[in-house]
Structure formats: structure tokens, C-alpha cells
N, C-alpha and C positions, 0 to 999 in steps of 0.2 A: 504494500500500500504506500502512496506517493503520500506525503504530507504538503498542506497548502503553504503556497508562497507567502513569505513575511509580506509583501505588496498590494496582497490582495486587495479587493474592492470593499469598502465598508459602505458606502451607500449607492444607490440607485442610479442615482446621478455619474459615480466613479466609473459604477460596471457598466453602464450607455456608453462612456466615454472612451472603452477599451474597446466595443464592440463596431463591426465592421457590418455598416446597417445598410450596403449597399446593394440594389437588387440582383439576384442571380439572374443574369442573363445568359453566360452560355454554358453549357455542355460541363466545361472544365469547372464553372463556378458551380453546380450542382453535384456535380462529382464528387467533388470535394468534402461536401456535407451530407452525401448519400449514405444513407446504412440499409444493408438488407435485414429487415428483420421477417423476412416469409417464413424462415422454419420456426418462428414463435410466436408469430402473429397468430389469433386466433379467431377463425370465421364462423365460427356457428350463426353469428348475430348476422353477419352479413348474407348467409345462406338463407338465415328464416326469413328473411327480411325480401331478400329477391325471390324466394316461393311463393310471397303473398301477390307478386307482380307490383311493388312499386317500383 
């Protein structure tokens, strides 16, 4: 386990100000931030849900 940075953000305003809030427009900027989480996603909800036909 990593322990947190002595720098960290203590308010709101701090941790905004570290963050890169610009929008993903290509491929490589989504990429980036991409996580597959399929093998733990769980669809029952999304299964019943398209059986009722919405």
C-alpha cells in the first residue's frame, strides 16, 4: 500500500486546481482514462430492464 503524498489537496478548491478538466476529445485522451471493468460489471439490472422492452 502506497501512502499519501505530504502535498496533498486539503480543500476543494486545491484538488480542482491539480485536476486536468479538459475535455477528452481524442482516442489517446480517452485511452488514457479507460478501464475495462466487463469481467465485474454486473448486468442483471441491465438484462431485466431490456426484457421489459425499454
Amino acid at each position: 500500500m502506497s501512502s499519501l503524498p505530504a502535498n496533498r489537496a486539503n480543500t476543494l478548491k486545491a484538488a480542482f486546481r491539480v485536476c486536468d478538466v479538459a475535455p477528452l476529445v481524442s482516442n489517446r485522451d480517452i485511452e488514457r482514462y479507460y478501464v475495462d471493468l466487463s469481467k465485474v460489471r454486473k448486468t442483471e439490472a441491465i438484462n431485466a430492464v431490456q426484457s421489459l422492452g425499454f
